[in-house]
Structures are given as C-alpha cells and as structure tokens.
N, C-alpha and C positions, 0 to 999 in steps of 0.2 A: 577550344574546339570551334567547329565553322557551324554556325548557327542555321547552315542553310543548307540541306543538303538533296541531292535530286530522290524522287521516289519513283517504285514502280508504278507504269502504267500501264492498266492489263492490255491495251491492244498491239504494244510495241512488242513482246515477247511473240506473239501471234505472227506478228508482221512478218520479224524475223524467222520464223519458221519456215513461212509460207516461201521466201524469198530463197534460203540455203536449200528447199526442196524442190526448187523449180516453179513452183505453182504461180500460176499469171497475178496481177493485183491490180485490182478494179476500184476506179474511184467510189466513194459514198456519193457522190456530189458532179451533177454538169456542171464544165468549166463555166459555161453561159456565151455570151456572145458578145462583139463588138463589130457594126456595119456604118460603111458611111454611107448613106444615098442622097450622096451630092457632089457635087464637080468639084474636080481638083483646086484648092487653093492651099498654099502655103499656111496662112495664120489668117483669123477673124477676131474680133472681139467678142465675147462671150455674151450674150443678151441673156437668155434664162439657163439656167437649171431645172429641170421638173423631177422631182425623187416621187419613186412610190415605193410600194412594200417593205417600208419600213417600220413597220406597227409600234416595236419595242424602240427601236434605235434612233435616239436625237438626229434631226436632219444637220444642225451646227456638227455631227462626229462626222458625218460623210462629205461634208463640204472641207474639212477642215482634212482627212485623207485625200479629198481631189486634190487640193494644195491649191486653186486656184479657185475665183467665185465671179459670178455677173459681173462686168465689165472688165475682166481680162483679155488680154489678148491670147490667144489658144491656137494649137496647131494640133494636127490629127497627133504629132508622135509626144505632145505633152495630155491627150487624152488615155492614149491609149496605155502611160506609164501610169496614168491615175486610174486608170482600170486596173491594171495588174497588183496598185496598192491598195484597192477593194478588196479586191479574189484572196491577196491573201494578208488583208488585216484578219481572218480568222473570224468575224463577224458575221458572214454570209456564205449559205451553203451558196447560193449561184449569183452571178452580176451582170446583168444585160447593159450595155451601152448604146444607145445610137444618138450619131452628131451629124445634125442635119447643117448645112450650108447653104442652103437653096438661096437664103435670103442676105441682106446685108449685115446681119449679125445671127451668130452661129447659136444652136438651140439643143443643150444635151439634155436626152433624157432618159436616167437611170432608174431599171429596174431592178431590186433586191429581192431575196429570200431569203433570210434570216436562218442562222444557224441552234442548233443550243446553245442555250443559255449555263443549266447548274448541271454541271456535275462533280462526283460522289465515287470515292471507291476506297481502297485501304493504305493503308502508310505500313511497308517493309522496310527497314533501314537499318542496315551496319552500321553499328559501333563499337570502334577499340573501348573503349572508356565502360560504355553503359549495358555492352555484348549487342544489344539491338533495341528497335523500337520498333511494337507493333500495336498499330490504332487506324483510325479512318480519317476521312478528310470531306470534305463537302467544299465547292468551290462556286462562285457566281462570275460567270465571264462576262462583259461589256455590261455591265452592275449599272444596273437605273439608267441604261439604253446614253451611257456615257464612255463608255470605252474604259471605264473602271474594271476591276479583279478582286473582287473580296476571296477570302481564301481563311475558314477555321479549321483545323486538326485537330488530334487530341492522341495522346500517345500513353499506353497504363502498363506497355514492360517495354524494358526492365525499369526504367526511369519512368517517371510520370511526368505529363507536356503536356500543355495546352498551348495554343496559338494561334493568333489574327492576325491577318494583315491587309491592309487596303491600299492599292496602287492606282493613282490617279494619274491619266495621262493629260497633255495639253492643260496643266495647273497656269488656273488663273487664264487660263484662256489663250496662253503662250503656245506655241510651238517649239519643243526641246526643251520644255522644263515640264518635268512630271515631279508628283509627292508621293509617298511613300510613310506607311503608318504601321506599327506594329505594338501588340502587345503578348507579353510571354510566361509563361509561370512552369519554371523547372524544380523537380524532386528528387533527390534518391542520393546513392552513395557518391562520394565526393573523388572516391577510390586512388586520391594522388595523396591524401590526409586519412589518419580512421575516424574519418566523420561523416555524417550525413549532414546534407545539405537543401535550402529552400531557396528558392531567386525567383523574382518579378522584374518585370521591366516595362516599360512604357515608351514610345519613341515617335519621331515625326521628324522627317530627312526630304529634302530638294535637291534634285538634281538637273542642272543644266547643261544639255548635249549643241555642241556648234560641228558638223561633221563628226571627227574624229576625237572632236577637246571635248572635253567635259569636268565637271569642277557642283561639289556638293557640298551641301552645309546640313548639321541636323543639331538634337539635342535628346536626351533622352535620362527619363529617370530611371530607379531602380533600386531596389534593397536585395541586400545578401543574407543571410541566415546561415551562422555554420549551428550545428543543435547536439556537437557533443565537443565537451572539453579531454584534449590528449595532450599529452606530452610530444617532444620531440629534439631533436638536434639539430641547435641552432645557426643559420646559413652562416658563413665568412662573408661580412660585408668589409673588410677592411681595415677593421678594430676589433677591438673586445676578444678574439684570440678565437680559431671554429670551435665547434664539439661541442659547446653549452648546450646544458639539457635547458629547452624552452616551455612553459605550460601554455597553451593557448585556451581560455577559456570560453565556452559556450555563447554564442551572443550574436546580435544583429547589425549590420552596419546599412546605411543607407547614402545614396549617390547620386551627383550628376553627370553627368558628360556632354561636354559641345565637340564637333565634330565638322574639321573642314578638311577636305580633298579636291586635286587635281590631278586631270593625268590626260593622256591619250590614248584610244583605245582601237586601233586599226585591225584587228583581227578577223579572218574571213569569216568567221564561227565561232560563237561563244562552246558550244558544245565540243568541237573537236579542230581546233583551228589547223589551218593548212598553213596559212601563211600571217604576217603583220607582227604587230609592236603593240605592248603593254605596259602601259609605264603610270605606277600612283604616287602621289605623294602626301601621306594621310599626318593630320594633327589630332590629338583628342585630349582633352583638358579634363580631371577628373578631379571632383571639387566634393568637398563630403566635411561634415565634423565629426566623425568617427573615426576617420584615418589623416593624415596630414598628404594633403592637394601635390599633385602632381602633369606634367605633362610630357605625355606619351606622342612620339612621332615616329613612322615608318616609312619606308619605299621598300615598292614592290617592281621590279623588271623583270619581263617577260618578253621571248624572241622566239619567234616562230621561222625556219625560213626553211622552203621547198627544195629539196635535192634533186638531182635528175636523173636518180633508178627509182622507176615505176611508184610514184607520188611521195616517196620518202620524206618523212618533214621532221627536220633538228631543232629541239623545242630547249629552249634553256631561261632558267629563271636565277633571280637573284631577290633575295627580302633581306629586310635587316629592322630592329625595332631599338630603340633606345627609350629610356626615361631620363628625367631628371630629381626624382626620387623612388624609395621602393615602391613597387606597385604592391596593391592590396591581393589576396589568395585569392580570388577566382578570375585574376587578370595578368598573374602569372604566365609565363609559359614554359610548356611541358613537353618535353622533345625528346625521340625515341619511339620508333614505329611506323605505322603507316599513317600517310601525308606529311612523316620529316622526315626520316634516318633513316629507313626502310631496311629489317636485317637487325636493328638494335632492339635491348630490354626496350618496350613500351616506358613512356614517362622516364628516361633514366638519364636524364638532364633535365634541371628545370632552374627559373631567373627571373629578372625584370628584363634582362635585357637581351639579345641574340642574333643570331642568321640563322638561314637556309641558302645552300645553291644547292641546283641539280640541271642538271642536263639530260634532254630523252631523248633517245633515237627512234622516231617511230615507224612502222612499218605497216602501212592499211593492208588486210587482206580483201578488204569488201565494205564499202559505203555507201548509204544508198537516201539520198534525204527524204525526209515524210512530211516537214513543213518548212511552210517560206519562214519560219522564225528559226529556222537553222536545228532542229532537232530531228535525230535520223540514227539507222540503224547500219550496225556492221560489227568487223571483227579483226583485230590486229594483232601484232607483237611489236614487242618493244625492248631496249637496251638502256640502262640506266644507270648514274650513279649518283650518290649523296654526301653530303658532306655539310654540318652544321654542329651551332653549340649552343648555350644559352647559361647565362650566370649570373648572380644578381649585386645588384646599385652598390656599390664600392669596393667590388672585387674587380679581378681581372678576369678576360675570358683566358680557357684554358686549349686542350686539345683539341680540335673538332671532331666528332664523332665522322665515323666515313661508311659507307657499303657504295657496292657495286651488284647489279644483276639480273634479270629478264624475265620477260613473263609475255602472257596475254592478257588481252583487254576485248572487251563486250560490250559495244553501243547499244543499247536499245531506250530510242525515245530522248529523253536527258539524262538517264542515268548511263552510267558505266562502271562494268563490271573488271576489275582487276584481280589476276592470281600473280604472284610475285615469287620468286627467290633471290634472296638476295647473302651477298657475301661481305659481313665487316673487313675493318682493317687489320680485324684481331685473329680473323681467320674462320670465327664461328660464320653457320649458316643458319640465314632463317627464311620463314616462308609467311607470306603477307597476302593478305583478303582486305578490299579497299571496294566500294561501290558508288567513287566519286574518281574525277581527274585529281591525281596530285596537283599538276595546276592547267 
C-alpha cells in the first residue's frame, strides 16, 4: 500500500462549490506590490538587501528564495521572477518590492507579511485494505521560521496510525537538496493473511533535484509483528510441488533498508499533470537476521502527452519490480482492485515480483488552480484500461489479469476523488471508489 495518501482539506470542497455555482472568489490575501522608481537600466549589481516583517521567518530562507544576494548582478526581470517566488513560496500572506536604481548600485527593499504558521483539521481517507481512516492531523508550516513542514497524524478506525514527518528544505544549506524524516506505527488486521498485525518504522531520505533530474538516497529501520499463528497454502516457488499446507507462527521480525533512486521528473503537475515524463529507477536493499537479505529493484514510467480536442491528455504508465530473493509478508505485493487491476477480486494476485501498465484517457471538464504548488480543483472523466500480474521468487509469471472501463474523477485541493466501472477479461463487472490518482 502507498504510505502516503492525499487528505481532505475543508476549504477545497467549499471552493469547488462556490466555483460550479457561479459565485465570484476573492483572495484572502493582497497580491502586494512591486514598483521601480528609478530610470531605466538593464542590470546593476546588487549593493543591499533590506528585509522587514519578517518576525518568525529566517532572513537566510528569503535571500536563499530571491536566488540572488548583495553583490550580484540584478536586472528588473530577475527581481521581479524573485518576487513571484515570495508570493508564492506560501510563507507570506503579502510581499512588497521596491528596487531603487537611482544610485550606482541597486537597493532592494522587501516588505513581508507573514502568513499562518499551524494548522489542524481531520484525516478522511479511503481504504481498499483497512475500509477507511478517520483521525486529525496538526501541521507546522515554515517550522522554526526555516522553511521546514513538521506534520503529526494519528488515525484510531479502522486501523490505527500514528505519524511524523519533518521535511527540510535547502539541507545543509544546498539549493535542490532537501531531507526528509519520518516515523510510523501501524495496527490492525493484515486482511491478505488471518492475522493481525503491528509495524514501526523510522527513516531519513535526501534528495537532490538539478531541474528536472533528481536522484535520492535514504535508510530506514523497522520491525514487523505478525501476532497470530495460521495455517495456509504454500506458494509455488519452483520446487517442493504447490498446495503444501504451511504453519506460520506468531512472531516478530526486525529490518533494514538502504534506499537509492534516479529519475526525471518533467511533469507540468504533480497533482494532475497535463503534460511531461516520469521516469524512476528505485534500489532497496533489505538486510535483517530474521529473514534471509535481499535486493529489491524497480522502474517506474510514466507519459503524459496533450491531445488536441479541448485539453485531452493520454497518460500511460508502465512499473515492474523484481527481487532477487523472496521478499518478507509485509513487502509483498498484492494486486487486484483499485490502484492495479481495476474491476478484479481485491488482493487476488499476490508475489515478490510483478507489473502494472495502464493507459488513461483523460478528459478535464473544469480546472481551476488554488496554488502556485500546483494543487487545484475541478472535474473530469476518464477511459481506461489495466493489465498486470504478480508471482513469487522461482515461479514463472502467469496470465496477466486485464479490465477496461470509465468513470469520473473529482479534484479538490490534493486529493481526487475517483468512481469507476470497470470490465475484466473474464467478462465480470466491477465498480471502484479510489480517493488518490492511480498514477
């Protein structure tokens, strides 16, 4: 399962209302201003900086968003791009500019108004697996006036969840290298096994963005808890002949993982890309003396590309994951349902190893963005088909499960709402509820 999923936020369901019923929308917030009063010159060298109204927010986080500092060289159209990366680093309800030239080195001096800092509201969240999760969340944006994101949850149905996470930007004082820090503690039924289960984890990941390339490295511990011994029927790896009845007995395993990735990431929108290229290619190394070490490697491609009836965009992906031993139960994968097979039994392939492809035909009825971090509301349909498998370490893979079928989709904010039907190869039909992008 995807560890990360988007949540409600209550003023984007508002937004979109206001928006399909006509009703005008008014900023919270003056844009602010930007004036030169001084004579025309191309470029100056930059002599001061003067910041105010920054009470909470490090002067080093707004020099390091201008992108340039005293003794650059500076033109009105490289001030005014570092103005627009103020307004909407999301840090400031307003940003005043003015760049004075009068003299023989140029003198900006930026005024702020500070936006909120915490906020706090509930966690709704679909899930195939766990039916749903319902808990709160409390958030700290630009955290110790750094441009940090603390961010705690806590989740008590149906599953129980707690979780931290700390995102640091400009780590180490880099530009395009931020940190990333999590920890997790999941409960409840395991519902692919009849057991219940307990996991922790702990973690800390880099990643380094150069435009479009970017490439990460992390490591992360963790223990697993399954807390009931069952029987079952044991998988065909190759030998030993299938249908053996297996005991798995009650017990704990604990783990490592190191973790590197590359890829390119061209997308016009994380949240509902119109156009670009996606492409990972992920290592993870899983090291434990409870289970015998293995390493797990994936690629992920994704294609975005613009039609030309009324914004149409052909979205196609391709994943595939290999081991080169079994993977351990909670690292499995589980296919069948919504976000693989769309239309199949839930869970009704599972392996160490696998694909997914799908292809979407998407069709926007109404977009409408809310922030410069590319989160925004509207309402589409869509045409789709699927097609994957998954089988484990010394078998072969077999037929790929397949559907075809349409539906609509609901932006609001980061989440999206999907209603599906969908039609297997086998003929049956089924109907799918999803509150994330398949991809």
């Amino acid at each position: 399962m995807n560890p990360s999923f988007p949540r409600f936020r209550l003023a984007a369901p508002l937004l979109l209302l206001f928006v399909l019923c006509g009703s005008p929308l008014a900023s919270a917030a003056e844009p602010g201003s930007f004036t030169f009063p001084m004579r025309d010159r191309e470029a100056l060298p930059l002599g001061e900086v003067i910041i105010s109204g920054n009470h909470h927010t490090d002067e080093a986080v707004i020099l390091r968003i201008l992108g340039f500092r005293p003794g650059d060289t500076v033109s009105r159209a490289d001030v005014d791009a570092a103005w627009d990366r103020l307004e909407d680093s999301g840090f400031f309800r307003t940003v005043d500019v003015d760049l004075d030239e009068s003299g023989d080195e140029a003198i900006l001096k930026i005024t702020v108004e500070e936006d909120l800092q915490t906020f706090y509201g509930p966690v709704v969240r679909y899930d195939r697996r766990f039916k749903y999760f319902l808990g709160a969340y409390i958030e700290q944006k630009n955290f110790r006036g750094r441009g940090e994101k603390l961010r705690l949850e806590g989740a008590a149905l149906y599953a129980r969840q707690a979780r931290l996470t700390w995102d640091r930007p400009w780590f180490l004082g880099r530009t395009g290298l931020s940190a990333h820090f999590e920890a997790d503690f999941l409960q409840g039924d395991f519902v692919f096994r009849p057991t219940r289960f307990r996991k922790w984890h702990v973690g800390l990941g880099v990643r380094h963005t150069w435009g479009a390339l970017f490439a990460e490295a992390g490591a992360r511990a963790g223990v697993f808890e399954q807390r009931d011994t069952y029987t079952w029927m044991a998988p065909w790896r190759g030998s030993g002949g299938p249908g053996v009845l297996e005991t798995l007995p009650a017990g704990t395993e604990s783990h490592m993982v190191f973790t590197g990735a590359v890829g390119v990431d061209s997308r016009s929108n994380p949240y509902y890309p119109r156009r670009g290229v996606y492409l990972e290619g992920r290592l993870r190394a899983w090291s434990s003396d409870d289970f015998p070490s293995y390493l797990e490697s994936a690629v992920d491609a994704r294609l975005f590309v613009p039609m030309p009836w009324k914004h149409h965009i052909l979205a196609v992906r391709a994943w595939g994951r290999t081991v080169d031993g079994p993977a351990q139960l909670d690292n499995r994968l589980y296919f069948g349902g919504p976000g693989t097979i769309r239309g199949t039994a839930f869970g009704q392939r599972e392996g160490d190893k696998g694909y997914l492809l799908t292809a979407e035909y998407r069709m926007p009825l109404f977009l409408m963005p809310i922030s410069p971090q590319g989160e925004l509301v509207g309402v589409g349909i869509h045409l789709f088909a699927d097609a994957g498998d998954a089988w484990y370490d010394g078998a072969d893979a077999g037929h790929a499960l397949q559907s075809a079928g349409a539906g609509l989709h609901l932006n609001l904010d980061t989440l999206q709402l999907r209603f599906e039907a969908a039609r297997t190869s086998a003929g049956d039909w089924g109907f799918e509820f999803m509150d994330r992008f398949n991809f």
